[in-house]
C-alpha positions in Angstrom: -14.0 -1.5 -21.6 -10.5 -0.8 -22.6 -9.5 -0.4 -26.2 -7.1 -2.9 -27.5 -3.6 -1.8 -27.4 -2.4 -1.5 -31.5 -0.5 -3.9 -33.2 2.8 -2.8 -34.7 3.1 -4.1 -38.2 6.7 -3.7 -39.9 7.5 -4.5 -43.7 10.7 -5.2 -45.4 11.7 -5.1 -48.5 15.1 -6.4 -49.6 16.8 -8.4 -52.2 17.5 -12.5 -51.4 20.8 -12.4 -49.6 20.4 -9.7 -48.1 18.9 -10.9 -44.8 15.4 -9.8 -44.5 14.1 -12.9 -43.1 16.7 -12.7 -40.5 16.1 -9.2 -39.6 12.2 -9.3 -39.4 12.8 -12.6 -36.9 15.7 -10.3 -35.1 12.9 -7.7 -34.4 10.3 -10.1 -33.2 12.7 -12.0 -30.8 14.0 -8.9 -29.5 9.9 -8.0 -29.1 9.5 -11.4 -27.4 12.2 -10.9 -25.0 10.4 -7.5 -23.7 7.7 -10.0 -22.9 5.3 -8.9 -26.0 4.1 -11.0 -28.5 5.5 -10.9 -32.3 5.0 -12.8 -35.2 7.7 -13.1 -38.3 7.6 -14.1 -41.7 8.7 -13.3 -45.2 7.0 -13.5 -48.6 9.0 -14.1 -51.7 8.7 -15.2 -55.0 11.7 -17.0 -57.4 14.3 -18.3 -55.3 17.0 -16.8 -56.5 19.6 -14.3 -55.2 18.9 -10.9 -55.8 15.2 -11.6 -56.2 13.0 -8.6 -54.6 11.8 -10.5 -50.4 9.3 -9.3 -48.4 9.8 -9.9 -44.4 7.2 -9.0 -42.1 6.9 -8.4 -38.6 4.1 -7.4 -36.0 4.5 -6.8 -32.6 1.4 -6.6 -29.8 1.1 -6.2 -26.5 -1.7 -8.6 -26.5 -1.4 -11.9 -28.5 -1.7 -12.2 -32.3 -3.7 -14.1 -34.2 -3.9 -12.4 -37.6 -2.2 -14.8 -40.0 -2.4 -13.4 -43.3 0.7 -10.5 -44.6 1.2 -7.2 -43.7 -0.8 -4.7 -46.5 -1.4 -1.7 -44.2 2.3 -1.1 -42.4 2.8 1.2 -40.0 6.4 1.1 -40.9 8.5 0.6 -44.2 12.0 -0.4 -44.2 13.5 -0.3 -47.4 17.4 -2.3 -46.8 18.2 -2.0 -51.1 17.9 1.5 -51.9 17.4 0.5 -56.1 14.1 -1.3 -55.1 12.6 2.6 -54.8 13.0 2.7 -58.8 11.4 -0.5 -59.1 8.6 -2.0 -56.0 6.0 0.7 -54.7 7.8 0.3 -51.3 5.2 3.1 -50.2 1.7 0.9 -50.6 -0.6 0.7 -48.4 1.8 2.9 -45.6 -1.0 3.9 -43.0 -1.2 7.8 -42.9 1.7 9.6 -40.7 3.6 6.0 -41.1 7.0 5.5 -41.2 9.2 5.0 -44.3 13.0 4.4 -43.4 15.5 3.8 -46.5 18.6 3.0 -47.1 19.8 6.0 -48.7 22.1 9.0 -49.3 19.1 11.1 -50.4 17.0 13.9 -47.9 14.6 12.9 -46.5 12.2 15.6 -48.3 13.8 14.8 -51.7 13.0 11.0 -51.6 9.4 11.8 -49.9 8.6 13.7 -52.8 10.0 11.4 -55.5 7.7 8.8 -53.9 4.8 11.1 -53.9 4.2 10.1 -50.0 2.6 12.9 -49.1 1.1 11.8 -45.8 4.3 10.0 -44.5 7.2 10.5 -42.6 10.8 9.5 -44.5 13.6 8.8 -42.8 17.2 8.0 -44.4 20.6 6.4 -43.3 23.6 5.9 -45.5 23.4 2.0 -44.1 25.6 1.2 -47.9 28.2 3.5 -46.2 27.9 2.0 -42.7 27.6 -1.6 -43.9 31.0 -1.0 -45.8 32.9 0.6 -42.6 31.9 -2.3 -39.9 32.0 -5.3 -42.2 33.7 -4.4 -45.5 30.8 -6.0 -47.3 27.2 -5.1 -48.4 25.5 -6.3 -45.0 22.3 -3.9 -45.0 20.0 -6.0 -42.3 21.1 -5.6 -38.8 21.8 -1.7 -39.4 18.8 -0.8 -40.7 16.9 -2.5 -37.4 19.2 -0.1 -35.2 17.9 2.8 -37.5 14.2 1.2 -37.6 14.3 1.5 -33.4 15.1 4.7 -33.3 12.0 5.7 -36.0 9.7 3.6 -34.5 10.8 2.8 -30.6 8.7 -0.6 -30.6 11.7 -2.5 -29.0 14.3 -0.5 -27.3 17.6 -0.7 -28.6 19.3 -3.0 -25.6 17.0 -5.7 -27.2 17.7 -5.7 -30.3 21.4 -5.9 -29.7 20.5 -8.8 -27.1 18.6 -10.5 -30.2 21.6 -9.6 -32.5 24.4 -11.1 -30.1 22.4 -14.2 -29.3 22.1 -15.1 -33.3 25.7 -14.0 -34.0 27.9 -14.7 -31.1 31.2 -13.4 -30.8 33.1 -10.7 -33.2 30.3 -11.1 -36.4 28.0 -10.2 -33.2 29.8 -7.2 -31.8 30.2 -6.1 -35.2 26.4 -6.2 -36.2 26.0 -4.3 -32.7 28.5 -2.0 -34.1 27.0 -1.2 -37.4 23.2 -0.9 -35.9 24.2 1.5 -32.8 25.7 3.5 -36.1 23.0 3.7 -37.9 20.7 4.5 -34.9 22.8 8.0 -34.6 22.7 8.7 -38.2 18.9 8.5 -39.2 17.7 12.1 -40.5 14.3 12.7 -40.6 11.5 12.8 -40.9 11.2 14.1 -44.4 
């Protein structure tokens, strides 16, 4: 008997606004196009803006029926890079996961300030990116070019496709911009 293929489970941790929910459902329609299956779903608290959000996202090549959040990621994506000061962005990262930021920090440096000693940290300056392309503090779509590159659950084409499809015409092209960007920028692992 064959061993069932893994599922992929993603976790986002943003601030409300910044699109977390949008980007954990970008990833899973882009996974959905490739003709796997995905679920997507955030968890937050207060509704207000600025409020720490949780998105979630697994990806299978087999269907999924696990319904409860994501507490063992194999992947971290951290879009608000002052959330590190204040969430344990790290817990429950699987050993040799995945830990992408937001940041202007190595790699190495922000691995050891988070005492993730069995993990691989990856950075992008997404603030900087984010304020190139669109002159404002859009984090979201970046950081899911960066995440593809990390972790190559979804190839890139999709989640452009996905991208373009939500936000047609120039917002579009410029999301596609600002994640094929970030994709060439990641350093790591740290």
């Amino acid at each position: 008997m064959k061993a069932p293929k893994p599922i992929h489970e993603i976790r986002w941790h943003g601030r409300a606004g910044q699109g977390v929910v949008t980007v954990s459902r970008l990833l899973a329609q882009a996974a959905l196009d490739e003709g796997k299956f995905a679920q997507a779903f955030p968890e937050f608290g207060a509704e207000r803006l600025g409020a720490p959000v949780n998105g979630f996202t697994r990806i299978s090549e087999q269907p999924v029926d696990i319904r409860s959040q994501i507490y063992t990621p194999e992947a971290v994506v951290v879009l608000d890079p002052t959330l590190v000061r204040s969430v344990n962005v790290g817990e429950g990262l699987l050993p040799g996961g995945h830990m992408l930021v937001n940041s202007q920090e190595a790699p190495s440096e922000l691995k050891a300030r988070l005492k993730l000693r069995d993990a691989n940290v990856y950075t992008v300056d997404v603030s900087r990116i984010a304020s190139d392309v669109f002159r404002r503090a859009i984090y979201n779509t970046p950081m899911l070019g960066a995440l593809v590159k990390v972790l190559p659950v979804v190839s890139l084409a999709s989640v452009e496709k996905a991208t373009l499809d939500r936000f047609p015409g120039s917002m579009g092209k410029m999301n596609v911009d600002a994640m094929r960007k970030a994709h060439e920028q990641v350093i790591g692992p740290g």
